[in-house]
Every structure is written in structure tokens, then in C-alpha cells.
Biopython code that builds the backbone (N, CA, C, O; Angstrom):
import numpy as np
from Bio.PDB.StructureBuilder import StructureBuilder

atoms = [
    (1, "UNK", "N", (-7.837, 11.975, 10.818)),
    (1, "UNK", "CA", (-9.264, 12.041, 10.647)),
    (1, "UNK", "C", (-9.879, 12.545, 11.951)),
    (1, "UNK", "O", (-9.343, 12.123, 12.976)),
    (2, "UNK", "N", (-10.928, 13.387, 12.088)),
    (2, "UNK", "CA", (-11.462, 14.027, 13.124)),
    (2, "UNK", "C", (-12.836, 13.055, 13.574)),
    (2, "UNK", "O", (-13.664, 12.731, 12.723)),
    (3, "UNK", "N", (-12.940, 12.712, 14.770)),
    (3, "UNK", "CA", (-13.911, 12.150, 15.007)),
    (3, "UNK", "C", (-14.920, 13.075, 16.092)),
    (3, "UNK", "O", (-14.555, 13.984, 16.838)),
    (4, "UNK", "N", (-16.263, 12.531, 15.911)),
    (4, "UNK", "CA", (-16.822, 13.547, 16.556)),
    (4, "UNK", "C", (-16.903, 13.470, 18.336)),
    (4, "UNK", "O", (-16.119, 12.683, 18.867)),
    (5, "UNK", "N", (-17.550, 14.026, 18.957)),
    (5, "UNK", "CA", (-17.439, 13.823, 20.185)),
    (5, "UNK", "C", (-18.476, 12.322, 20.966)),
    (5, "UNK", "O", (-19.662, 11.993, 20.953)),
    (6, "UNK", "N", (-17.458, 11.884, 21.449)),
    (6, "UNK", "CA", (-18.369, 10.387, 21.767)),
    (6, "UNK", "C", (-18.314, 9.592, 21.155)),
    (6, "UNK", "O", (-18.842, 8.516, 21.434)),
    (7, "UNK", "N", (-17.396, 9.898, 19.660)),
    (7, "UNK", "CA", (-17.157, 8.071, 19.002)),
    (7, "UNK", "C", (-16.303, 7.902, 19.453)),
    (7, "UNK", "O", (-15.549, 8.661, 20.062)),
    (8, "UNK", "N", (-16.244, 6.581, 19.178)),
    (8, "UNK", "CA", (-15.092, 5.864, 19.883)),
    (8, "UNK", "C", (-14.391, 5.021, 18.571)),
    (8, "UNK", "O", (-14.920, 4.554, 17.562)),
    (9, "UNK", "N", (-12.627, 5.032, 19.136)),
    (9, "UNK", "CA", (-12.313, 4.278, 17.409)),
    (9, "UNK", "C", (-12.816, 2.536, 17.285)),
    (9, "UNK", "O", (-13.496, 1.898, 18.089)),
    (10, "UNK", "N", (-12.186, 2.063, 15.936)),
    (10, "UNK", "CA", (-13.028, 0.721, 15.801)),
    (10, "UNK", "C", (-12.111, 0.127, 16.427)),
    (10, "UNK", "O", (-10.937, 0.497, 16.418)),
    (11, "UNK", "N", (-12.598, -0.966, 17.104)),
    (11, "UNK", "CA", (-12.157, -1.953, 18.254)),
    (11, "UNK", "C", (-11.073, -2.359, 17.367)),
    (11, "UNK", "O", (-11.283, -2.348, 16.154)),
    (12, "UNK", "N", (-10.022, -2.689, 17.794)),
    (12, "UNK", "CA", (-9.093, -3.597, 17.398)),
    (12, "UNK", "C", (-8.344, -3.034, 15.800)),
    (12, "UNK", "O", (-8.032, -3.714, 14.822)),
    (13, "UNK", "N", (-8.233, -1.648, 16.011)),
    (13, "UNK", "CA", (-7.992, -0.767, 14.607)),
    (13, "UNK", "C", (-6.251, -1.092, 14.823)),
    (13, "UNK", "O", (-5.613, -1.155, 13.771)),
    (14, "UNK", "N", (-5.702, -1.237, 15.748)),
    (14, "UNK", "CA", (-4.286, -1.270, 16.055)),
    (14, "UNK", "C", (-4.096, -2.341, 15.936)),
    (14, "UNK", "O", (-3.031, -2.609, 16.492)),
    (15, "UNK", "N", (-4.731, -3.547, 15.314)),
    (15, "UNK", "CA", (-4.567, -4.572, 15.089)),
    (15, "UNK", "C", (-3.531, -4.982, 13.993)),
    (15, "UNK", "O", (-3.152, -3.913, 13.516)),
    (16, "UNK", "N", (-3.009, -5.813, 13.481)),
    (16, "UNK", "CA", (-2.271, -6.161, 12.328)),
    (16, "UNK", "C", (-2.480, -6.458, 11.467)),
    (16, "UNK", "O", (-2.472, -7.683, 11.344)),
    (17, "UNK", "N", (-2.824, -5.633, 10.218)),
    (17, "UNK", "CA", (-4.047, -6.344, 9.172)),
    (17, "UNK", "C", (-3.853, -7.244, 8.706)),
    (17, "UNK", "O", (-4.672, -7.734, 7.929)),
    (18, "UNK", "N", (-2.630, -7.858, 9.006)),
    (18, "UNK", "CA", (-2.114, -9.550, 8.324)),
    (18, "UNK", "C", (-2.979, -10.491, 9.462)),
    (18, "UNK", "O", (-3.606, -11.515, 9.191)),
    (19, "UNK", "N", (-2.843, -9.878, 10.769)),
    (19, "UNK", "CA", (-3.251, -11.381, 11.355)),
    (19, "UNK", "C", (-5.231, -11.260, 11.044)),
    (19, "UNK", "O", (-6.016, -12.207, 11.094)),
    (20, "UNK", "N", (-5.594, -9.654, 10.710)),
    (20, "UNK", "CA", (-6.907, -10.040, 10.534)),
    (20, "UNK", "C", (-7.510, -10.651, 9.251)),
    (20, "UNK", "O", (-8.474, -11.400, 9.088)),
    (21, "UNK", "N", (-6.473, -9.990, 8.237)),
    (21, "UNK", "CA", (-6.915, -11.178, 7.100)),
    (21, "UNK", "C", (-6.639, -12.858, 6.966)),
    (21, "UNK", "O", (-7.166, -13.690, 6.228)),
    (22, "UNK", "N", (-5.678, -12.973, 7.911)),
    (22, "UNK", "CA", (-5.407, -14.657, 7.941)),
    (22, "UNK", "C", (-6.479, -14.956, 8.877)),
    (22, "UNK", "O", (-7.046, -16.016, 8.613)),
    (23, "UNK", "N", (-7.049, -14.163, 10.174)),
    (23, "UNK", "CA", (-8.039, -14.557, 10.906)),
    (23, "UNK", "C", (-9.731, -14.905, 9.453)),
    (23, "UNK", "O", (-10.303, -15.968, 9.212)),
    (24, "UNK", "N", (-9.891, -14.002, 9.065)),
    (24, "UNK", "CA", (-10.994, -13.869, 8.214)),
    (24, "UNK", "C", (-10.675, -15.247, 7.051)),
    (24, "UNK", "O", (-11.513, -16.090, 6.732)),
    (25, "UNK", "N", (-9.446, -15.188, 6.628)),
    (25, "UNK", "CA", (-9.651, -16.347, 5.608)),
    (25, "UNK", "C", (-9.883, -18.037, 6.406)),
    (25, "UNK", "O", (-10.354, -19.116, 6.046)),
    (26, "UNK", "N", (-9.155, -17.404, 7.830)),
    (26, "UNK", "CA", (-9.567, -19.522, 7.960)),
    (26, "UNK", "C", (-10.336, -19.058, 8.463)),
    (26, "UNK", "O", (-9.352, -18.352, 8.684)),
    (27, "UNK", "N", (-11.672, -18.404, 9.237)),
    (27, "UNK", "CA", (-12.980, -18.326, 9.523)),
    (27, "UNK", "C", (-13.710, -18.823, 8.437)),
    (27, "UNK", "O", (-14.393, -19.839, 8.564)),
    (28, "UNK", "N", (-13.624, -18.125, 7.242)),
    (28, "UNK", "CA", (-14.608, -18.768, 6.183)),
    (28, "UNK", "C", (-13.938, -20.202, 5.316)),
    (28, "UNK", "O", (-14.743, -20.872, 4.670)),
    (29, "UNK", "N", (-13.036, -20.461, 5.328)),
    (29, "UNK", "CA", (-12.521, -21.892, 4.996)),
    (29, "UNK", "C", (-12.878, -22.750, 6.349)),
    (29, "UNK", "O", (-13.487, -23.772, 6.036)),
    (30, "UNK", "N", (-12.703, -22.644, 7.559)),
    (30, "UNK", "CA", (-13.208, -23.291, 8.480)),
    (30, "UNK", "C", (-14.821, -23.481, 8.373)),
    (30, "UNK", "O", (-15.177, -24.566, 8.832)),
    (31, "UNK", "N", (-15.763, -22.756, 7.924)),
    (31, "UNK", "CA", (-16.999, -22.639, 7.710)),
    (31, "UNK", "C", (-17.412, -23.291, 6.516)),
    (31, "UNK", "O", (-18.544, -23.758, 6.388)),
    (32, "UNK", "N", (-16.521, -23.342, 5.626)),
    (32, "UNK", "CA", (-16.926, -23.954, 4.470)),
    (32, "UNK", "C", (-16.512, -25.362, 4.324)),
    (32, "UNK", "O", (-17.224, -26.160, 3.714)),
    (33, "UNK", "N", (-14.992, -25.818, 5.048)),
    (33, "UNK", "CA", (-15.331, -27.128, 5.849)),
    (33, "UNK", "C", (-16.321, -27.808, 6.524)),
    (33, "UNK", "O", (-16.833, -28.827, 6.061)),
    (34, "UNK", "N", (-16.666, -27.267, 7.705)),
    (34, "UNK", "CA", (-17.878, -27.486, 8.392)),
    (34, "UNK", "C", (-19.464, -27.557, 7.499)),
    (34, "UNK", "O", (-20.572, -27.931, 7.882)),
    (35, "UNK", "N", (-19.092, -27.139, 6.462)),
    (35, "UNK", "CA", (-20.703, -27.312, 5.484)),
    (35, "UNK", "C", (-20.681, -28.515, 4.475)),
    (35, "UNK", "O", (-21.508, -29.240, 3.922)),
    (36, "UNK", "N", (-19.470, -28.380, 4.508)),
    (36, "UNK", "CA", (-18.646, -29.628, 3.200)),
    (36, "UNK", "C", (-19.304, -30.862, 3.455)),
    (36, "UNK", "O", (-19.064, -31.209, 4.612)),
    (37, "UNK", "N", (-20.335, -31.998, 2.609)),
    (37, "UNK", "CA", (-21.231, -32.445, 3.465)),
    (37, "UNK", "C", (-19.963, -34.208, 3.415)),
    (37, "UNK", "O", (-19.685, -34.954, 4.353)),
    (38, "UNK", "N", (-19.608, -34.269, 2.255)),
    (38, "UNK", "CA", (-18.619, -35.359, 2.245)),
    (38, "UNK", "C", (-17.735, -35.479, 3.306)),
    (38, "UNK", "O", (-17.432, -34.504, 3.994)),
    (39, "UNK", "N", (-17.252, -36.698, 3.516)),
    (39, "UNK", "CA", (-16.172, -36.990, 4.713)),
    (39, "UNK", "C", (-15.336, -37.675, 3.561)),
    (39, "UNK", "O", (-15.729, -38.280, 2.564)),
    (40, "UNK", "N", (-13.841, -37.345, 4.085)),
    (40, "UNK", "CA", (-12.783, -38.004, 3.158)),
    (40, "UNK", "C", (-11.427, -37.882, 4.439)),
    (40, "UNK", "O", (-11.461, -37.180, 5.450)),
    (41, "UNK", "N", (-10.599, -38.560, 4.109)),
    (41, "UNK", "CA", (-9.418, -39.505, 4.571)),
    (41, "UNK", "C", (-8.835, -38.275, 5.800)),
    (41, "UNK", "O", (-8.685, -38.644, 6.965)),
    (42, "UNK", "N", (-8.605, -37.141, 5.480)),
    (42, "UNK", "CA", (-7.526, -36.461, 6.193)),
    (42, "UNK", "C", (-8.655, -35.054, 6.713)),
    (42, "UNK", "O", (-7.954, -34.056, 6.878)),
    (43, "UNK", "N", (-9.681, -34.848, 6.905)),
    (43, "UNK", "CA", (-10.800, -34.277, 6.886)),
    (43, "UNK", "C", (-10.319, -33.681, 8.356)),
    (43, "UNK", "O", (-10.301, -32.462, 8.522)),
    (44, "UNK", "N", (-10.017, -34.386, 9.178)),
    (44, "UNK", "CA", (-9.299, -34.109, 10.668)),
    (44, "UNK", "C", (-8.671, -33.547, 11.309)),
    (44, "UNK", "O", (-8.720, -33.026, 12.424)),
    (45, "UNK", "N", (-7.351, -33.784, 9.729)),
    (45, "UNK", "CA", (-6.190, -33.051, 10.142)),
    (45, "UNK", "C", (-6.063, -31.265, 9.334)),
    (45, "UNK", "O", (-5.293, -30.310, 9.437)),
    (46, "UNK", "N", (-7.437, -31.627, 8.470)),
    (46, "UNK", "CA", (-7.750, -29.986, 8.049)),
    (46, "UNK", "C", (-8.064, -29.174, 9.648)),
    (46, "UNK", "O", (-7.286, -28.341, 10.115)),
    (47, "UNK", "N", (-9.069, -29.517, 10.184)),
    (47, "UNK", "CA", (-9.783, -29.155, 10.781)),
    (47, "UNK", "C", (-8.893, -28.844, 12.175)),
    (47, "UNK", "O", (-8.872, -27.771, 12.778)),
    (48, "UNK", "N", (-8.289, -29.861, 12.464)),
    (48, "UNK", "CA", (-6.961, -29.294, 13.816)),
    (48, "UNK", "C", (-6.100, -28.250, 13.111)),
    (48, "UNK", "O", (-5.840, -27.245, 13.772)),
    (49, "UNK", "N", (-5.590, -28.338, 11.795)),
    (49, "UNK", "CA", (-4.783, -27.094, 11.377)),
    (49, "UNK", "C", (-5.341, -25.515, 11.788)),
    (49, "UNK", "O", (-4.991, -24.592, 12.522)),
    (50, "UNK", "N", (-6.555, -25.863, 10.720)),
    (50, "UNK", "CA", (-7.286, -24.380, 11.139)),
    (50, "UNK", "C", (-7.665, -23.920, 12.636)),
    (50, "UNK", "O", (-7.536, -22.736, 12.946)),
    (51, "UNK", "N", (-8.017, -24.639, 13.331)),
    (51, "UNK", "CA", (-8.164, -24.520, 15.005)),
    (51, "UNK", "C", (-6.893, -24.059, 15.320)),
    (51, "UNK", "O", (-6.959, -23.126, 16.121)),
    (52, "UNK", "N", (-5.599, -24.397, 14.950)),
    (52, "UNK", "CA", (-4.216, -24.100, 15.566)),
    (52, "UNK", "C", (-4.360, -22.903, 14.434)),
    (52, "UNK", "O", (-4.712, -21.905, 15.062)),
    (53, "UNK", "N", (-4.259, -22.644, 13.302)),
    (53, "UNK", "CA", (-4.418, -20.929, 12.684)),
    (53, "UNK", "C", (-4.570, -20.049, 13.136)),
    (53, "UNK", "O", (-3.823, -19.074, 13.206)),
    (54, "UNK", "N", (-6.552, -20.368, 13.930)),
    (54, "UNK", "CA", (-7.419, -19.407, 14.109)),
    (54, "UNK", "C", (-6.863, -19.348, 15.537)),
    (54, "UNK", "O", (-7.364, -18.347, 16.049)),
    (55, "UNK", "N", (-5.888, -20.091, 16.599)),
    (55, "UNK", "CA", (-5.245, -19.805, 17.926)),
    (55, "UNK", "C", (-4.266, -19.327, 18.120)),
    (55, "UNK", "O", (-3.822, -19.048, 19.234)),
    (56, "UNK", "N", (-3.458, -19.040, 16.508)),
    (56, "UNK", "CA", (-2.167, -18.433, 16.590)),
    (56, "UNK", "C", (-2.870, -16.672, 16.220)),
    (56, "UNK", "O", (-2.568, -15.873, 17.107)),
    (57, "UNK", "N", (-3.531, -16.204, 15.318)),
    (57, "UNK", "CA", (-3.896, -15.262, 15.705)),
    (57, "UNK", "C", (-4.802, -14.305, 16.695)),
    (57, "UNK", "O", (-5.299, -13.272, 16.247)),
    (58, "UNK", "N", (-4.953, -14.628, 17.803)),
    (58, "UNK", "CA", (-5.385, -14.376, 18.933)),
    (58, "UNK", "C", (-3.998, -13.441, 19.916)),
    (58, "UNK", "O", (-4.191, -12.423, 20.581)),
    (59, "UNK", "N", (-3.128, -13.908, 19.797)),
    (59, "UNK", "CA", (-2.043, -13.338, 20.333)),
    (59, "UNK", "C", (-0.865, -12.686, 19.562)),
    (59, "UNK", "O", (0.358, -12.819, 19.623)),
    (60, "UNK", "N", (-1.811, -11.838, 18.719)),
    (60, "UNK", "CA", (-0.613, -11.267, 18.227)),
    (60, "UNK", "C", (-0.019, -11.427, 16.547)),
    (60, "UNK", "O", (-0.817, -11.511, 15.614)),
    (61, "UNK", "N", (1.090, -11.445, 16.396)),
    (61, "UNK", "CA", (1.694, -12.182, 15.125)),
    (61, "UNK", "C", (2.375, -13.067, 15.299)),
    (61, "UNK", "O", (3.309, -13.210, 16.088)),
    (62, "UNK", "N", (1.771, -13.993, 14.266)),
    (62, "UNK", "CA", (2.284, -15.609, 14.572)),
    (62, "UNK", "C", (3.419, -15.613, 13.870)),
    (62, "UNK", "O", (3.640, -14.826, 12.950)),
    (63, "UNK", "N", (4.341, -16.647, 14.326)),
    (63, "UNK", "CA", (5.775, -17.249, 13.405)),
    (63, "UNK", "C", (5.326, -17.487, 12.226)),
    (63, "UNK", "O", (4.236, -18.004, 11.980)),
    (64, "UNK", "N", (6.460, -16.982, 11.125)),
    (64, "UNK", "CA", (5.724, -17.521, 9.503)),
    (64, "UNK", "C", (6.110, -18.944, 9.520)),
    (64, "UNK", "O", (5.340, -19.663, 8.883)),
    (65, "UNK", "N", (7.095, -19.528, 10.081)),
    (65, "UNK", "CA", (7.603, -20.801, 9.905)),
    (65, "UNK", "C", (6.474, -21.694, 9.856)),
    (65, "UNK", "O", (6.145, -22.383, 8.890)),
    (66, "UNK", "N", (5.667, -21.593, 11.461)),
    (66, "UNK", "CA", (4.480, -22.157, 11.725)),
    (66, "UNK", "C", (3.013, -22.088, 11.170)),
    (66, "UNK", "O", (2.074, -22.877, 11.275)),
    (67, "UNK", "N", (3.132, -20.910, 10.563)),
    (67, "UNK", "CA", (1.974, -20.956, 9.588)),
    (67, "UNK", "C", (2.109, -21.671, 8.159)),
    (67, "UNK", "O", (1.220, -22.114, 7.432)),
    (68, "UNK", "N", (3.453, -21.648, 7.989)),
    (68, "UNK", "CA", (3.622, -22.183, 6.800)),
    (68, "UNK", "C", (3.475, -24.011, 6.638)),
    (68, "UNK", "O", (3.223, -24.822, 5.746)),
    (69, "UNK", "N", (3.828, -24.017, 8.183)),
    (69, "UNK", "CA", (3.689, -25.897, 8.824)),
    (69, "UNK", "C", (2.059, -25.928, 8.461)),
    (69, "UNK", "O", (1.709, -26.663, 7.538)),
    (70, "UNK", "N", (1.110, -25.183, 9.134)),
    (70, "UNK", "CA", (0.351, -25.561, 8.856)),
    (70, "UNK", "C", (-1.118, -25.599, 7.309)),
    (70, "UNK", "O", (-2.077, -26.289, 6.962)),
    (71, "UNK", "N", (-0.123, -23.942, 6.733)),
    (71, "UNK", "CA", (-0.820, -23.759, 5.464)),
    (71, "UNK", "C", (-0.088, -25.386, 4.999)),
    (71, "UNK", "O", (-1.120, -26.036, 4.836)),
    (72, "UNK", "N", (0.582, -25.945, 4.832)),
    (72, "UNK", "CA", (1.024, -27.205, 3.738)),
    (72, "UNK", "C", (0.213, -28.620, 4.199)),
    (72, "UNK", "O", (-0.201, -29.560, 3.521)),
    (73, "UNK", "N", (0.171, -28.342, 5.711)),
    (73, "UNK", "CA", (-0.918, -29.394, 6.196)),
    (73, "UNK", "C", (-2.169, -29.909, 6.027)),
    (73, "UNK", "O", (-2.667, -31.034, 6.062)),
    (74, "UNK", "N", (-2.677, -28.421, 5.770)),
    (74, "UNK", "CA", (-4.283, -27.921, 5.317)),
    (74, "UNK", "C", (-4.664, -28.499, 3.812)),
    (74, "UNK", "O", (-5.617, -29.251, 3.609)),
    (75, "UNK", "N", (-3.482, -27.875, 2.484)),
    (75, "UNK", "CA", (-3.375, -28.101, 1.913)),
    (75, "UNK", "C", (-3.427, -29.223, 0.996)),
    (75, "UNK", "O", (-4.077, -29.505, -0.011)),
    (76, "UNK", "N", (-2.165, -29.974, 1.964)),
    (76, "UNK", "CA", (-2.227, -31.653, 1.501)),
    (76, "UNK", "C", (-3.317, -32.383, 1.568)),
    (76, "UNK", "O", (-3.612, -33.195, 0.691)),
    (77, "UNK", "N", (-4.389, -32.054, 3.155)),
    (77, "UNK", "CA", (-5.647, -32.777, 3.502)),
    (77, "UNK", "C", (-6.607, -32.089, 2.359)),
    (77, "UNK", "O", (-7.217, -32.873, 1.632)),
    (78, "UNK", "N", (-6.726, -31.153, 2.220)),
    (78, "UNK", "CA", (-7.967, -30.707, 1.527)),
    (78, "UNK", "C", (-7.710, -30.131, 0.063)),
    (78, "UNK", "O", (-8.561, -29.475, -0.538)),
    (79, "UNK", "N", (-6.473, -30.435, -0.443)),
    (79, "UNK", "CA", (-6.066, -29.832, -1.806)),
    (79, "UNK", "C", (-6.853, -30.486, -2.735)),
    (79, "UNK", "O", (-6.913, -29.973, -3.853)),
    (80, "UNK", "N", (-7.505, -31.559, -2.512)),
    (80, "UNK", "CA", (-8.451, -32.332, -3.780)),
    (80, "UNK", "C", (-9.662, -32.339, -3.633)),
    (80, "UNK", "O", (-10.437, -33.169, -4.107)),
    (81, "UNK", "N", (-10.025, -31.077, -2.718)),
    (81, "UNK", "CA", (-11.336, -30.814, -2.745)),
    (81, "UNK", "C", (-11.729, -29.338, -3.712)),
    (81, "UNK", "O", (-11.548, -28.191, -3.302)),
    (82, "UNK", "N", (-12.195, -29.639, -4.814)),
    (82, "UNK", "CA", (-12.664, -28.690, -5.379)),
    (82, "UNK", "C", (-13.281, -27.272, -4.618)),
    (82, "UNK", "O", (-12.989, -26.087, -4.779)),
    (83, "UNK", "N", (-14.458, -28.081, -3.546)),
    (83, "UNK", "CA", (-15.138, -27.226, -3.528)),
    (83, "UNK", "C", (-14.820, -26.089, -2.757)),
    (83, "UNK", "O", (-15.409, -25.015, -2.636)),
    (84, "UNK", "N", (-13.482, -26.648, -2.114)),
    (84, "UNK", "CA", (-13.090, -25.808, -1.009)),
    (84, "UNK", "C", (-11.281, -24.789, -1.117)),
    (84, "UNK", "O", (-10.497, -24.272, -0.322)),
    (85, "UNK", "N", (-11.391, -24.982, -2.552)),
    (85, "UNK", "CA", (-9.920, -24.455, -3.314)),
    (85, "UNK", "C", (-9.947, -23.308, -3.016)),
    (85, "UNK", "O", (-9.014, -22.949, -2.297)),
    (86, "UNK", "N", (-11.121, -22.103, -3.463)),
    (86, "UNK", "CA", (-11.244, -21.003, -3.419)),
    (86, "UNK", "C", (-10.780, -20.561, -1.477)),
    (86, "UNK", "O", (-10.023, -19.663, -1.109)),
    (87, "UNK", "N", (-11.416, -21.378, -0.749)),
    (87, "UNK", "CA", (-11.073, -21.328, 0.701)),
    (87, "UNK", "C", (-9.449, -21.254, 1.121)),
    (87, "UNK", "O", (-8.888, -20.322, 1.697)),
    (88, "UNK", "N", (-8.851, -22.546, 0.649)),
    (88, "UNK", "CA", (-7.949, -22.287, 0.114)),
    (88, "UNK", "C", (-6.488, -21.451, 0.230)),
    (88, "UNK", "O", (-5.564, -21.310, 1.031)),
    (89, "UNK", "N", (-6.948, -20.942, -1.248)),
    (89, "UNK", "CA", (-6.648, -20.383, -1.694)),
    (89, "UNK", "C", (-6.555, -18.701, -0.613)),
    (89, "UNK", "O", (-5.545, -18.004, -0.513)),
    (90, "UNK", "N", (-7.322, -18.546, -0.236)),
    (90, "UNK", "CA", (-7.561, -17.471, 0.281)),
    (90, "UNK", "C", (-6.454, -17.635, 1.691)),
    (90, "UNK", "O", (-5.491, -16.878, 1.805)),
    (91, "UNK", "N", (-6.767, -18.763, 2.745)),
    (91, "UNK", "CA", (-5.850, -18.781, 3.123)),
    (91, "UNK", "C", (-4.006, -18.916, 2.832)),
    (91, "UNK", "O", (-2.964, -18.838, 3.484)),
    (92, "UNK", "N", (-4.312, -19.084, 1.875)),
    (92, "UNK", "CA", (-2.937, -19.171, 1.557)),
    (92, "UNK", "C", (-2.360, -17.448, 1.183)),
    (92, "UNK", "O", (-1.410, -16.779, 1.589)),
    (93, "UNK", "N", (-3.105, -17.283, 0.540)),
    (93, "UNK", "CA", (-2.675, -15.419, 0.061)),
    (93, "UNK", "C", (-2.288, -15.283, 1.745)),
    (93, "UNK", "O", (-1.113, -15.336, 2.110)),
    (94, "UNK", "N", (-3.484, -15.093, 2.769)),
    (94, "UNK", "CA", (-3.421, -14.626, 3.772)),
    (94, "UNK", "C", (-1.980, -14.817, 4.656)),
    (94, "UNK", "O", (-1.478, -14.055, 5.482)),
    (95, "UNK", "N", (-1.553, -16.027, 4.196)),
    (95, "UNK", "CA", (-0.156, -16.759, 4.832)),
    (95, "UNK", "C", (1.069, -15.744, 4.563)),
    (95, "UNK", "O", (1.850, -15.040, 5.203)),
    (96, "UNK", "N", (0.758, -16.100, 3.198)),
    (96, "UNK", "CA", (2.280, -14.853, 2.195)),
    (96, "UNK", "C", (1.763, -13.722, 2.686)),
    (96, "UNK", "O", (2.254, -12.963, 1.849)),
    (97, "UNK", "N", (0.977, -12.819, 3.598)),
    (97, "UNK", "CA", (1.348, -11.717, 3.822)),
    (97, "UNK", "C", (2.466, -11.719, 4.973)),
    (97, "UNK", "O", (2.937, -10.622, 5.274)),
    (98, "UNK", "N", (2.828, -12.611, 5.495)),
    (98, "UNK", "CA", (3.572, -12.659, 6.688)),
    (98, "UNK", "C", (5.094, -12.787, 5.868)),
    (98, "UNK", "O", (6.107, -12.488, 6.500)),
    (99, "UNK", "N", (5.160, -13.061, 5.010)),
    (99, "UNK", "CA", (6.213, -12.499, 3.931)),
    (99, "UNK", "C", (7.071, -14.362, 2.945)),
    (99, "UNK", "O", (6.769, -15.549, 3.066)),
    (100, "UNK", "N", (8.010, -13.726, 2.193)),
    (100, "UNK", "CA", (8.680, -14.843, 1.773)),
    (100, "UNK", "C", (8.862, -15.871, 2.382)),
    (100, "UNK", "O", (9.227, -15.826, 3.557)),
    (101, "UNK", "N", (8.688, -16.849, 1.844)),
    (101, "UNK", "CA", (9.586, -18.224, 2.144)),
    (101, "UNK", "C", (11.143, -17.936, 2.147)),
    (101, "UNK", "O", (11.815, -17.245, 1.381)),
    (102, "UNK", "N", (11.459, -18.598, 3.126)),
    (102, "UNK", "CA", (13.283, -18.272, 3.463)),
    (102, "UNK", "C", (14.230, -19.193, 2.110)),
    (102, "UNK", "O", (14.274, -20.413, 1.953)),
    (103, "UNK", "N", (14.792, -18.299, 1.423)),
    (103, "UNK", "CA", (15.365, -19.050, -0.031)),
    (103, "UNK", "C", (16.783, -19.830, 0.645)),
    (103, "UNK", "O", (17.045, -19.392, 1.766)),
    (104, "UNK", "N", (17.546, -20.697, 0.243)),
    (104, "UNK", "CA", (18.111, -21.610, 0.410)),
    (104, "UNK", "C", (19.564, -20.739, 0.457)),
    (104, "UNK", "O", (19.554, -19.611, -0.036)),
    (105, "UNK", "N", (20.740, -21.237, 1.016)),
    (105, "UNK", "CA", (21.533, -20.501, 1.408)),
    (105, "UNK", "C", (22.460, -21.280, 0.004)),
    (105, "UNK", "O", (22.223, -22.424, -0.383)),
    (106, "UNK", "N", (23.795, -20.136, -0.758)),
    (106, "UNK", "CA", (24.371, -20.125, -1.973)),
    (106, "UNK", "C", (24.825, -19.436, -1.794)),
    (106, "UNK", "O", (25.588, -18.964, -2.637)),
]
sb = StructureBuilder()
sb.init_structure("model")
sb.init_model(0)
sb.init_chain("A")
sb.init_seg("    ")
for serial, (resi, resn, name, xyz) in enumerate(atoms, 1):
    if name == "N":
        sb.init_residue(resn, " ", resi, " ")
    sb.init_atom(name, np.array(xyz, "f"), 0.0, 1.0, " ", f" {name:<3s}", serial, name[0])
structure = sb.get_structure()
């Protein structure tokens, strides 16, 4: 693509579009936590997951192992919240782009 003279490309285009869609999905699940007006039992340990998410993509591409520690963490705390499934959910797609779960050795 030809750009004209004096643009400049978009910041962070060499980026990894996995870590920016896992960045974007716990931004708005982190946000939609934070609005969630109920308090319930494990509310805490949502909220340290996503903080450790949104710190593993900052540097790069994160271990799937460790995202996967913490997509199940997130999960367990906030899986019986309706309102926040779609959130979710989203993070979770965002997870599986970092690829399969490792299948069992046979």
C-alpha cells in the first residue's frame, strides 16, 4: 500500500493481532466487571486474573499455558454471572487464538 508523504504507519501495526485481541477482550470484560454493581464470593480473584492478562500482553506473546491458568480462573470466579458471559466469552475466543490445548499423550 502506498502512503502519502508524511504519514506515518499505525502505531503498533507490527504488533500481534492475537495479543491485541486478547488485550481488547479483557479491557472490556475488565470494564464490565468494574460496572457490575453486585459483589459476589470470588469477585477478586476475577479481577487479579485480568490485571495479570492485561500484564502479560504488554511484552509481547504470552505463554498459552499461562493464559489458559488464568482464562479457567476468571471463568470459575465469574462463570455464574450472566451479565458478564458475553465478556467472557470473548475473552476466551481471544485465548484460543494462541492455539490448541496440548491433547494428552497415546
Amino acid at each position: 500500500m502506498l502512503r502519502s508523504l508524511g504519514q506515518r504507519p499505525v502505531t503498533g501495526s507490527d504488533e500481534d493481532p492475537r495479543v491485541a485481541e486478547l488485550r481488547t477482550a479483557v479491557s472490556r470484560l475488565r470494564r464490565g466487571l468494574a460496572a457490575y454493581p453486585a459483589e459476589f464470593p470470588d469477585r477478586g480473584i476475577a479481577e487479579d486474573e485480568l490485571a495479570a492478562l492485561a500484564a502479560m500482553t504488554v511484552d509481547g506473546v504470552p505463554e498459552t499455558p499461562r493464559l489458559r491458568r488464568s482464562l479457567l480462573l476468571i471463568a470459575g470466579a465469574i462463570g455464574s454471572v450472566s451479565a458478564l458471559s458475553r465478556g467472557l466469552s470473548d475473552v476466551r475466543n481471544a485465548v484460543d487464538l494462541f492455539g490448541e490445548q496440548p491433547r494428552g499423550r497415546g
